[in-house]
SEDO-608316 format. One record per residue (C-alpha): residue in three letters; x, y, z. Coordinates in steps of 0.25 Angstrom, whole numbers, padded with zeros to 4 digits, always signed. Layout:
REM SEDO-608316
ALAXYZ ...
END
This chain:
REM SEDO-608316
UNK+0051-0006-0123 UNK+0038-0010-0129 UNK+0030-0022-0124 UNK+0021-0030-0132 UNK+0010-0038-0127 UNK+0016-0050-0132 UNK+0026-0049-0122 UNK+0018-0048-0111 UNK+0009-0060-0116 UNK+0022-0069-0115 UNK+0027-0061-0102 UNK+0013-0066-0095 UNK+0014-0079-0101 UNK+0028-0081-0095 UNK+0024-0078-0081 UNK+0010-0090-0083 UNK+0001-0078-0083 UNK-0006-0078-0097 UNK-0017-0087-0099 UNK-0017-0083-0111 UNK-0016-0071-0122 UNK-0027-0069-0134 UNK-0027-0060-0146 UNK-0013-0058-0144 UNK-0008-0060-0159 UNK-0003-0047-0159 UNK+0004-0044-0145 UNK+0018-0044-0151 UNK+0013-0029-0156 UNK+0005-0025-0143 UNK+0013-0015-0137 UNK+0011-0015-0121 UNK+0011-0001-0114 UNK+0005-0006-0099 UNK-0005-0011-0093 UNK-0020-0010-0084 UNK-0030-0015-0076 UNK-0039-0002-0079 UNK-0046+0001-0090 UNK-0046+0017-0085 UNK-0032+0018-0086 UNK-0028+0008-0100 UNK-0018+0015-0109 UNK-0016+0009-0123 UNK-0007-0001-0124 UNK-0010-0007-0110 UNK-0015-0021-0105 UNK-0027-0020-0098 UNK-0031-0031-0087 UNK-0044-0036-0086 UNK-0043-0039-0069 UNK-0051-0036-0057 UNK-0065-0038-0051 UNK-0072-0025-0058 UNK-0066-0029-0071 UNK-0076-0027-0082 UNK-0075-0032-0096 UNK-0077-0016-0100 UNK-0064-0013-0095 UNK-0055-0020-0105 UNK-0065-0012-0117 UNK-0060+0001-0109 UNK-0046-0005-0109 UNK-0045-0009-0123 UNK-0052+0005-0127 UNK-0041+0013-0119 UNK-0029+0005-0129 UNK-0027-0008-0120 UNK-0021-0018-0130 UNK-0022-0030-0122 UNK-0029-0037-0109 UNK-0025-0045-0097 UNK-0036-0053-0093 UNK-0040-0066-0084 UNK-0043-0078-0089 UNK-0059-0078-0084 UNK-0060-0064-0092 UNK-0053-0068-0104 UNK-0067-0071-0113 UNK-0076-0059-0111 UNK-0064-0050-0111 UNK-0060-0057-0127 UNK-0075-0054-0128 UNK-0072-0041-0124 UNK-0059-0039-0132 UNK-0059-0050-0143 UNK-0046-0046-0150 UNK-0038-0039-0138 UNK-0026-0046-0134 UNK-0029-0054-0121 UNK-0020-0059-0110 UNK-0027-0069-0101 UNK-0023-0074-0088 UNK-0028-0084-0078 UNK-0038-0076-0067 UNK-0027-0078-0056 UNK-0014-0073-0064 UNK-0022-0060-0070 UNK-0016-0050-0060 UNK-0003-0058-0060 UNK-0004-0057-0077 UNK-0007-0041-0072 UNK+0005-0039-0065 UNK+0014-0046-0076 UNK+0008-0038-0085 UNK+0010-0025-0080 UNK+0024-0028-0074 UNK+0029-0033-0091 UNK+0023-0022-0096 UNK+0028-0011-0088 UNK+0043-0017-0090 UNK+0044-0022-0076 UNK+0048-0011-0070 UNK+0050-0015-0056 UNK+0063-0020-0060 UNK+0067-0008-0063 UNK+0064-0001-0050 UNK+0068-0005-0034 UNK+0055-0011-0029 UNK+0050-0011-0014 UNK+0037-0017-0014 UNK+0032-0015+0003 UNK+0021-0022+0009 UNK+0014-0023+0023 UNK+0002-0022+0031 UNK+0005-0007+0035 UNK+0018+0001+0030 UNK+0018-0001+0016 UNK+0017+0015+0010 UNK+0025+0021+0022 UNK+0037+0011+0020 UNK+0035+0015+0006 UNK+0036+0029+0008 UNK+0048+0028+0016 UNK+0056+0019+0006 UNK+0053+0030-0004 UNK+0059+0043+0005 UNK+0070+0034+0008 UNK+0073+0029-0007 UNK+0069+0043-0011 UNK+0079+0051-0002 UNK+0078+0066-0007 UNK+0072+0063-0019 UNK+0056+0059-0018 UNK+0049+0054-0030 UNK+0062+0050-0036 UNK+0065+0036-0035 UNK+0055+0028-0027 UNK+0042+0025-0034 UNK+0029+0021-0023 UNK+0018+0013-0025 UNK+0009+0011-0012 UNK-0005+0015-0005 UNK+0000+0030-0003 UNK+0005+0031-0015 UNK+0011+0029-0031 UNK+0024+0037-0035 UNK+0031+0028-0047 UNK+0036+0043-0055 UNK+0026+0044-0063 UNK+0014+0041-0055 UNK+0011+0047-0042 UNK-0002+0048-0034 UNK-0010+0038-0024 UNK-0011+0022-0026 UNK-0027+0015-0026 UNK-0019+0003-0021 UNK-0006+0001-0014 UNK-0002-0009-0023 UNK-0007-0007-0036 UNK-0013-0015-0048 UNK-0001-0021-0057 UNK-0004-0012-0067 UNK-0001+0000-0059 UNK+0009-0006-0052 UNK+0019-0008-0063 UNK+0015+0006-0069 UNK+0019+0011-0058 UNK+0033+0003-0057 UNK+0036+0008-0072 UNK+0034+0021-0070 UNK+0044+0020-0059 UNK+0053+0014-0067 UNK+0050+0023-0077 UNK+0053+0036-0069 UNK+0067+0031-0065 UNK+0062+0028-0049 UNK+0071+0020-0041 UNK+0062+0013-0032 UNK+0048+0007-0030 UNK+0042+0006-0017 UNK+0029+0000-0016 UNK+0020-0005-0007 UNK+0014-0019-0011 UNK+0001-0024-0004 UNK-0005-0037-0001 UNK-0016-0035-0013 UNK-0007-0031-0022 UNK+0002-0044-0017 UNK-0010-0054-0018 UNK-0017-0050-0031 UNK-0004-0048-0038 UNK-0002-0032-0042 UNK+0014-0035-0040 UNK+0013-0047-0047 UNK+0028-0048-0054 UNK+0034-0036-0046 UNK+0047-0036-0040 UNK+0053-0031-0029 UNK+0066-0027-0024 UNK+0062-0025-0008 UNK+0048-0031-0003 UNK+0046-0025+0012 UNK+0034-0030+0020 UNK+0031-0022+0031 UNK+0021-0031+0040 UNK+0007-0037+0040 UNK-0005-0036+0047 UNK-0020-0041+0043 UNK-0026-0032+0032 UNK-0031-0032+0021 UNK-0040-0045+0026 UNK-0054-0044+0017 UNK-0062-0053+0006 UNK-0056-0043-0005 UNK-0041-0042+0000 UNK-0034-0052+0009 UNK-0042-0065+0015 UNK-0035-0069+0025 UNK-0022-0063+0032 UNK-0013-0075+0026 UNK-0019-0070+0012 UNK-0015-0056+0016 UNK+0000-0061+0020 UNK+0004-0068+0008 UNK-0001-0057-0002 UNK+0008-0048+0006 UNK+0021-0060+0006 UNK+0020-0059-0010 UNK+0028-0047-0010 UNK+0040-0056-0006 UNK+0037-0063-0019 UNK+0043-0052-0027 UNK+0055-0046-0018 UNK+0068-0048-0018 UNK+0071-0041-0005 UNK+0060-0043+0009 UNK+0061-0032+0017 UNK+0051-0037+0029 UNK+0048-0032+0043 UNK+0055-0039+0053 UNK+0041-0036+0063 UNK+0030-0038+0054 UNK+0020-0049+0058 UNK+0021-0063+0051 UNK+0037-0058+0050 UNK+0038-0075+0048 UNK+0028-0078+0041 UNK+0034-0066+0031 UNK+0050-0071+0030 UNK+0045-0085+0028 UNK+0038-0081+0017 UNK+0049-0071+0012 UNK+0058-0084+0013 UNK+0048-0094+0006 UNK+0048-0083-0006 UNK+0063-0084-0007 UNK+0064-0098-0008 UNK+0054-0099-0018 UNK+0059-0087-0025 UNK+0074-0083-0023 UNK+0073-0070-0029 UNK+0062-0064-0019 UNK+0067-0060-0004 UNK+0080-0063-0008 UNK+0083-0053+0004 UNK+0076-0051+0017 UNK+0077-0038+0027 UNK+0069-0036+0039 UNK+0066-0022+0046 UNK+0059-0021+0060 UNK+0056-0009+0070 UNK+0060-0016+0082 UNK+0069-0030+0078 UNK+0083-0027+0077 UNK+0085-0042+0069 UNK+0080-0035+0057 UNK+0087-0031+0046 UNK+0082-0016+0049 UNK+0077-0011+0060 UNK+0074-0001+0071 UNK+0075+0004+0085 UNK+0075+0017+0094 UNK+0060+0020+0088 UNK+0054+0032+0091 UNK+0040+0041+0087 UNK+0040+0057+0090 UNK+0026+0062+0084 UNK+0027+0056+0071 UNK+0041+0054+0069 UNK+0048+0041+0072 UNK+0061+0037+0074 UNK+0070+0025+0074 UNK+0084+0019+0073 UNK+0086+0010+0062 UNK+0095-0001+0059 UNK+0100-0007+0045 UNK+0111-0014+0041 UNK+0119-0003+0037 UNK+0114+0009+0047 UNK+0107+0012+0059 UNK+0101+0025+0062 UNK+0089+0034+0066 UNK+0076+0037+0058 UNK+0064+0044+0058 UNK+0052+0043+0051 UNK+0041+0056+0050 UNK+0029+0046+0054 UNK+0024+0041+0066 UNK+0020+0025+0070 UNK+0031+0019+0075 UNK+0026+0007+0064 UNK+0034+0017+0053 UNK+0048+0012+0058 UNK+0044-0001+0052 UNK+0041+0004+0039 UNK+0053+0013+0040 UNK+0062+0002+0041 UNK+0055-0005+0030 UNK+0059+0006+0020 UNK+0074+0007+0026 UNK+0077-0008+0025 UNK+0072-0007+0011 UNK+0081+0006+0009 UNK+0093+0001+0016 UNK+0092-0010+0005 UNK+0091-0001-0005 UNK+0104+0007+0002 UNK+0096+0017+0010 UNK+0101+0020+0023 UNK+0105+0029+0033 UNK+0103+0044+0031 UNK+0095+0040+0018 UNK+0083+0033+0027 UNK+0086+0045+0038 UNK+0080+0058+0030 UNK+0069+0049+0021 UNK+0063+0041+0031 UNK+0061+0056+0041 UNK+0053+0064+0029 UNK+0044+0050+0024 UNK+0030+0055+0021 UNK+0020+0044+0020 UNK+0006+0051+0016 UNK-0005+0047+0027 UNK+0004+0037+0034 UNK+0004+0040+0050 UNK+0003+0055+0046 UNK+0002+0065+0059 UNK-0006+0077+0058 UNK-0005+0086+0073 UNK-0013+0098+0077 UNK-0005+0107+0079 UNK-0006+0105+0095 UNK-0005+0090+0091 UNK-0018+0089+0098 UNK-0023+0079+0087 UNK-0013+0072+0079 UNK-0019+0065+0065 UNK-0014+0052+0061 UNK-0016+0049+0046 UNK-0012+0036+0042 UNK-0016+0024+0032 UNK-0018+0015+0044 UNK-0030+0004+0039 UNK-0027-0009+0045 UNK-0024-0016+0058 UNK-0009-0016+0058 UNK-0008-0001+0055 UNK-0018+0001+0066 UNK-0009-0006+0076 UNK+0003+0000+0070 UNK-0001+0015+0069 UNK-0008+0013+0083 UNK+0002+0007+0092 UNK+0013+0016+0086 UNK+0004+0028+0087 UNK+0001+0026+0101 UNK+0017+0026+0103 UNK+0018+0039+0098 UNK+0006+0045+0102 UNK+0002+0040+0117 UNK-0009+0046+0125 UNK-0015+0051+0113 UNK-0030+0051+0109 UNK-0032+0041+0097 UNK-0043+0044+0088 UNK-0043+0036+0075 UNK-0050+0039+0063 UNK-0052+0025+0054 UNK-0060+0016+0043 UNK-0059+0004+0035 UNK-0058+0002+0020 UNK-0070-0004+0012 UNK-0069-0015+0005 UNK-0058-0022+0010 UNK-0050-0026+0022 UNK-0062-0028+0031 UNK-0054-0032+0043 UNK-0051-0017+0046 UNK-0063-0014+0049 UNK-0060-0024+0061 UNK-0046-0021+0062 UNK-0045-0007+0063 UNK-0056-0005+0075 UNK-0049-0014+0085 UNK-0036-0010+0082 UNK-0039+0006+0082 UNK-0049+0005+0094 UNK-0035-0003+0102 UNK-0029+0012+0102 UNK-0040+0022+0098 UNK-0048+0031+0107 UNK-0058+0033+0097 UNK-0061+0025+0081 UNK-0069+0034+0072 UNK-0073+0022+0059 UNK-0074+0033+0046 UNK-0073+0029+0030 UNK-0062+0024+0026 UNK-0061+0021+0010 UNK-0075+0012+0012 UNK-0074+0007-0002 UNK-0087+0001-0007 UNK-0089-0001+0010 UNK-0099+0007+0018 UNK-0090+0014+0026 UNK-0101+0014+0037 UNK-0103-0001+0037 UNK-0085+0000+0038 UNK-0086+0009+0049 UNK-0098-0002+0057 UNK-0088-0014+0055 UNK-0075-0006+0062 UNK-0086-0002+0075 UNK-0090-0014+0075 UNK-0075-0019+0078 UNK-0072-0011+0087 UNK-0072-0014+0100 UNK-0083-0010+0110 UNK-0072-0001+0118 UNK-0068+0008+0107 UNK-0071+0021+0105 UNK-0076+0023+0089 UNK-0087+0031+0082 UNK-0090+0029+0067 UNK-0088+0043+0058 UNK-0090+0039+0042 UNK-0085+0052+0036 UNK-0070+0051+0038 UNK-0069+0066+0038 UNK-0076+0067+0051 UNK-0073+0055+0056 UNK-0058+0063+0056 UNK-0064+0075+0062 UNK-0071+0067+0074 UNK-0057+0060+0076 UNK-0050+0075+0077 UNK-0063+0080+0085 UNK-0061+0068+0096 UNK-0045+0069+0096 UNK-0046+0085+0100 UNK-0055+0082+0110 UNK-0046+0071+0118 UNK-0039+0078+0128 UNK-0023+0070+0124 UNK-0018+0075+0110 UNK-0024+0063+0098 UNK-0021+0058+0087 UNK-0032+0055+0076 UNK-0029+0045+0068 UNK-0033+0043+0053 UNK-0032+0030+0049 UNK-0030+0024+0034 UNK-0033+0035+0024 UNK-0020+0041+0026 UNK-0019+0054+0016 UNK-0030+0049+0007 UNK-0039+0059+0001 UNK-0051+0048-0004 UNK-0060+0037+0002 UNK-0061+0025-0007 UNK-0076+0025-0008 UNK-0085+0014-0019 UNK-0073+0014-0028 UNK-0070+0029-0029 UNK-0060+0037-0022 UNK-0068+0047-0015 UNK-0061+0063-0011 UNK-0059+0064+0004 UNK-0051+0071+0013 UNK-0038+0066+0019 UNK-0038+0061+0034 UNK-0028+0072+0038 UNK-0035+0083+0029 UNK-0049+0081+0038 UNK-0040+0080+0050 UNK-0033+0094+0047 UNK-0046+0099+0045 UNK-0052+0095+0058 UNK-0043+0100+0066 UNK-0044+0115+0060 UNK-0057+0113+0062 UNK-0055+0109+0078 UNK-0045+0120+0079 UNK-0056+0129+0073 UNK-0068+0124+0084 UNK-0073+0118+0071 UNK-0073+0103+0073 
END
């Protein structure tokens, strides 16, 4: 069915979002065919929206060149962009409601299709895109890639698309493309991990979910460009409970009151959200799922779990004994969705989450790497603790950085918590942004305490290589971990994804290099 522009003025203006519409006379004929916020990517027929700090005025004229037959714009734009375009059809919001008007706009001009797919939207601290994984090989069974669509930091598959996100969550436009496509392509399922950004500045705006699971929380995410305070940081994340019908919430999570108080105010003000609450835990049997009889053997653990309708034992290919939580995320979402049983058993055993707690041995297991996303202080006490479980008495050598540009707390953070368990820090780049990632690697030995062993190593690559150098020579067998790049192959660096070589390629090649009397 083909939509006009005219029914997306009246759509918007039903939901309070217009200010507005100009030079709109002839919007009953204007077909509709999508919509963007970049001007790179604009097909005719689209909307384009003016938004975001770096807008400039020459983006609508590349727009408008490319075929755009209509604008989305804020009110304190509106004049110079009529200047700009004095005939083009304008749809004007206030300044507050333009990424709201965004996310309306995209979800009624691609159909709405969440409706026609099962939403999972999961958020949470640490967790989100191994839960997801895990979700998927359990919805998926024997049949990858044909009925669960993904949308997370590790990656998009929606049947057309498929490839590496730029944000875990992404802009609206984007968002609802990639619901459509799903839709489109006959997929059952959506599983996606939701952020705190994308929560407070509104990319999910309008979305709805079937089953909204929230993991945990811990401070992140804390900076002038992100989150200002932790409060600010929790809210954003209790939004997802605002477009659920089904709460799916860890029993152990910290603020676990503070959340069901919330999930209970959103109920009463809204009786179709969290119509149904279920709790999962790792250790408390007064949850709705839970697990005991956990055990870790050199990268596989296993547990008992038990649902409502079956209890029984189940392994997962991943070390970090943290993972049973996210396993029991993904099964209290399946046994909803009527997954259980033998259907979690064979799924859950051959998971494969890309650079999450990845183990790469010598072949004397001398030196075991660790790969994994780990960037924030409750990954670093989870991945830690549990690690230390699994791997006593070995040496700890860990590799790490901090972003630039945001989440400045890290750079606190991530030394006093590695150095509680690390024999030795090396502070290497680490996506520096527009940052000096010298001035980065100052601020993290400056926190570290006066008793912990660190030294400074800017090229990551060598920084790896010192790390494999120091573990060879430690007379117990060592783990080096690699910690928040997981399989990426780029550095973020002024704006520009930069080439560079995966954490666990430079560690591969360091130690045929040792094994060769070359390192």
């Amino acid at each position: 069915m083909t939509l006009y522009l005219s029914g997306l003025i009246s759509y918007l203006a039903e939901k309070n979002l217009l200010v507005r519409s100009k030079h709109c006379e002839d919007a009953t004929t204007i077909a509709l065919y999508g919509i963007d916020h970049d001007s790179r990517i604009i097909e005719p027929g689209h909307v384009f929206v003016c938004k975001g700090a770096a807008f400039k005025p020459e983006f609508l004229k590349s727009a408008l060149e490319a075929g755009a037959v209509a604008y989305l714009c804020a009110e304190s734009h509106a004049a110079e962009l009529e200047a700009i375009a004095p005939t083009v059809p304008a749809l004007i919001a206030t300044d507050e409601n333009l990424r709201r008007a965004m996310a309306e706009s995209s979800a009624y001009v691609t159909g709405h299709p969440d409706h026609g797919l099962t939403m999972i939207g999961i958020t949470g601290t640490k967790g989100k895109s191994t839960t997801a994984c895990m979700l998927r090989a359990i919805l998926d069974g024997d049949e990858p890639y044909e009925k669960t669509a993904i949308m997370g930091s590790i990656e998009v598959f929606d049947g057309i698309e498929h490839g590496k996100p730029d944000n875990t969550t992404p802009e609206a436009p984007e968002l609802w493309r990639h619901l459509a496509n799903a839709q489109k392509c006959g997929l059952t399922y959506m599983a996606m991990e939701v952020s705190s950004q994308a929560l407070k500045y509104d990319r999910t705006y309008g979305l709805h979910l079937d089953i909204a699971v929230f993991l945990n929380i811990g401070r992140d995410h804390i900076s002038p460009v992100e989150h200002s305070t932790f409060e600010d940081y929790f809210v954003s994340k209790m939004k997802i409970f605002d477009m659920a019908k089904t709460a799916v919430i860890n029993r152990n999570t910290e603020h676990y009151e503070d959340v069901m108080a919330h999930v209970r105010a959103v109920h009463e003000r809204n009786p179709e959200c969290c119509q149904h609450v279920y709790t999962f835990s790792a250790t408390n049997p007064k949850a709705d799922i839970w697990a005991d009889d956990i055990s870790s053997e050199y990268g596989l653990v296993s547990f008992r779990a038990h649902t409502p309708t079956w209890t029984g034992h189940l392994s997962i290919p991943m070390p970090g004994l943290f993972n049973v939580d996210n396993a029991l995320a993904a099964i209290t979402v399946a046994n909803l969705l009527g997954f259980s049983g033998e259907k979690l058993q064979y799924p859950l055993l051959n998971t494969h989450v890309s650079g999450r707690m990845e183990l790469i041995p010598t072949k004397d297991r001398k030196v075991t790497a660790l790969v994994d996303y780990a960037h924030n202080r409750l990954a670093y006490q989870k991945l830690f603790s549990s690690s230390s479980q699994e791997f006593p008495n070995y040496g700890r050598y860990v590799v790490l950085g901090a972003v630039g540009g945001k989440a400045q707390e890290r750079r606190r953070d991530l030394p006093e918590e590695g150095s509680k368990w690390a024999d030795h820090l090396i502070y290497t780049t680490e996506d520096p942004a527009f940052d000096d990632p010298a001035e980065i690697c100052a601020e993290m030995a400056a926190a570290t305490p006066e008793d912990a062993s660190y030294e400074i190593i800017l090229d990551r690559e060598e920084a790896i290589r010192q790390a494999v150098r120091l573990a060879y020579t430690d007379a117990r067998p060592s783990i080096v971990y690699l910690l928040a790049k997981g399989d990426e192959d780029f550095q973020s660096i002024c704006g520009k994804r930069v080439p560079w070589k995966t954490d666990a390629a430079v560690f591969k090649a360091a130690v045929r290099d040792h094994e060769a009397g070359r390192l």
